[in-house]
N, C-alpha and C positions, 0 to 999 in steps of 0.2 A: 541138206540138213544144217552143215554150220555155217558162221557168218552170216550177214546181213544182204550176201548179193553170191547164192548159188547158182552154179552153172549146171546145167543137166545136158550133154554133147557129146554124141559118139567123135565129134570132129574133136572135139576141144580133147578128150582122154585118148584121141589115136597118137598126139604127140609123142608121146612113153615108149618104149621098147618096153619098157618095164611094168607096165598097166596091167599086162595079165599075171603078173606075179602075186606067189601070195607068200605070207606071213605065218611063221610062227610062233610071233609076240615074243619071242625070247627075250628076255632083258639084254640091253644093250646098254653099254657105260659113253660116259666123252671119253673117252679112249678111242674109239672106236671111229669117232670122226674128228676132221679135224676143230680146234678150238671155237665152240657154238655157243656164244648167249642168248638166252632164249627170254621172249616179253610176251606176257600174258597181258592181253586185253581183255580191259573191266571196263572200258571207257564208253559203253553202252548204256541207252538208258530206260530200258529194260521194259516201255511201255505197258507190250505188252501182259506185264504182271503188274502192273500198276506204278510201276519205277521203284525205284531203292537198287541197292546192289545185289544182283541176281547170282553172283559166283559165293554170296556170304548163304546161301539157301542151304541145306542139309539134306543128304542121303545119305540110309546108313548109320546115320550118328556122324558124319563127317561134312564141312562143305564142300559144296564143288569146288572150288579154290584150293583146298586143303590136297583134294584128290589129283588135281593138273599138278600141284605143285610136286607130289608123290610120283608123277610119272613122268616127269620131264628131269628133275634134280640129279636123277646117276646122268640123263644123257645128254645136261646141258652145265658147263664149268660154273655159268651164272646163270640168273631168274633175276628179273626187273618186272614189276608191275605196271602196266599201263593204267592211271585210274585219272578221274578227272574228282575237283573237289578235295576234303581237307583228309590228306593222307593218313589221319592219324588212327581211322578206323580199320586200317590194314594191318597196325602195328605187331600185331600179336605173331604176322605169319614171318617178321623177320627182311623182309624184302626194301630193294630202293624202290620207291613209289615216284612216276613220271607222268606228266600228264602230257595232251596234246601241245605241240607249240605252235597250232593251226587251231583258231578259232572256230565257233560256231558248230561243235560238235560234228566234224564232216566225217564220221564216220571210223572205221577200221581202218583205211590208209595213214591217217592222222597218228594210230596209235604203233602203225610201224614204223612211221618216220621218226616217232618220238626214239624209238629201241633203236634205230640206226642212230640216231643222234647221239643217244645214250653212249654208244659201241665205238664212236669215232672218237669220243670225248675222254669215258675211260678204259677201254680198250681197243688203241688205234692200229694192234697189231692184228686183230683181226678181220677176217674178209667179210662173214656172215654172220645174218642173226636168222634165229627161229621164231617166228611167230606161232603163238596160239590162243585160242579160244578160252577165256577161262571160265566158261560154263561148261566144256566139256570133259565131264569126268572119268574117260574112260580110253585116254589116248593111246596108242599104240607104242608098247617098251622099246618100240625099233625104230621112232619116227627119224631121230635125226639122222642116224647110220642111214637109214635106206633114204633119205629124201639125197644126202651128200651122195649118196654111190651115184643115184638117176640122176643128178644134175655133173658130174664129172663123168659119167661113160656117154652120157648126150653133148656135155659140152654147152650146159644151158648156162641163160645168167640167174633167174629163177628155178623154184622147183617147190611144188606145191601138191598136198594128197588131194585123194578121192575113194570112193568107197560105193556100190551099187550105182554106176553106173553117174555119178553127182560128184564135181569135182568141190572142192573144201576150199577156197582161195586162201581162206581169213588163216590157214595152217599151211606157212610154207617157208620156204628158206628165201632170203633175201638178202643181195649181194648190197654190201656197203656202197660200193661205187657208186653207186643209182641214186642215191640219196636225192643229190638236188635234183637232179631229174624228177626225181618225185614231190618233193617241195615245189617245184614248178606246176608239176602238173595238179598240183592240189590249190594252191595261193595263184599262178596264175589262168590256168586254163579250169578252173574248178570243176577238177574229175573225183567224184567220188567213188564207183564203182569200182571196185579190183580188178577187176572181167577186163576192162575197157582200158585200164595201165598198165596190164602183163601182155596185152596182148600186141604191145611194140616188142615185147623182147620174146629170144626166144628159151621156151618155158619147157621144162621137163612132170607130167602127170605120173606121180605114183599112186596108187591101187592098191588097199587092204581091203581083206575080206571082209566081211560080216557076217560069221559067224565065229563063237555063238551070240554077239554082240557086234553092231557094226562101233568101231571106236574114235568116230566121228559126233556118235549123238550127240546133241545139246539140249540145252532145256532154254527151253523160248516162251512158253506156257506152265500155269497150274498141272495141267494134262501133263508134260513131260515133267515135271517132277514127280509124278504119281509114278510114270514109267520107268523112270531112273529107280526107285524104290525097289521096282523089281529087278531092273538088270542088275542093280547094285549086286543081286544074289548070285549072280554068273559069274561075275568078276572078281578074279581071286585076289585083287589086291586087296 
């Protein structure tokens, strides 16, 4: 369901010890893990709704943008925007606005590299950043807590959700280290795929349920904003 390059693999989610765990959505603060900047990718171009900025869309009376930023903000110390184009239409939410430093719009790796970039620049004391989707309004209040617990009881250098059985690439933790490793694999080996440059390291799958809502959905179509409408009503945020 999210990101631009879903994986659907009993192989790929056996990774996890933690896979069959489930969630309580509790709120979870950056307390609770350690120090996580988190960068919302906008750097989509959104075809299929006809292009514009799809995270600017409205459920609720609120955008999606509005809502990622509602549920990542206790669990992440910062938020940086990945956006491509003249930042100044993001102004209102407050945020530093980043774009790709990898031409040619190659995708969601582009817009992690940009947050690690971000993260060694101005905060080099940190190890990780969180990525996420930000057309997905409905993310889980424990992401960061539980994605840090299954990447240090595995021992991963990654660590990325999943939800029915579909792993989430584009929503994961990613170790600063890797950085040029990924700059390489983007600018010299031109990998776009997530799937195909996580799968050099090794990667920890965590697993939220879904229900009453899986908190993965995204809105990719007209249709799923009709449906976000209605989950919007399950979701007690």
């Amino acid at each position: 369901m999210t990101g631009e390059f879903p994986v659907k693999s009993s192989d790929a989610l056996a990774t996890s010890s933690d896979a069959l765990a489930t969630s309580s959505d509790a709120l979870a603060t950056s307390s609770d893990a350690p120090a996580t900047p988190g960068v919302l990718l906008a750097g989509g171009l959104a075809r299929r709704m006809g292009g514009g900025d799809k995270p600017m869309l409205q459920i609720g009376g609120r955008t999606l943008l509005a809502r990622v930023i509602a549920r990542l903000e206790p669990q992440c110390d910062r938020l940086v925007l990945n956006a491509n184009g003249d930042p100044a239409r993001f102004a209102s939410f407050g945020l530093p606005v980043i774009s790709d430093g990898v031409a040619g719009f190659p995708g969601p790796l582009a817009g992690i590299l940009a947050g690690l970039d971000w993260a060694a620049v101005h905060r080099p004391e940190v190890a990780w950043v969180l990525s996420a989707a930000a057309d997905c309004p409905f993310l889980p209040r424990d992401l960061v807590a539980r994605l840090h617990r299954a990447r240090a009881e595995q021992n991963t250098q990654l660590a990325v959700a999943a939800s029915d059985g579909q792993s989430h690439p584009v929503i994961g933790l990613w170790s600063v280290a890797l950085r040029e490793e990924l700059r390489h694999a983007l600018v010299v080996e031109d990998i776009r795929k997530i799937g195909r440059w996580t799968a050099r390291y090794r990667l920890a799958t965590v697993t939220w349920p879904v229900q009453p809502l899986d908190p993965f959905f995204n809105a990719n179509t007209m249709d799923d904003i009709a449906a976000a409408e209605r989950l919007a009503e399950l979701d007690a945020d």
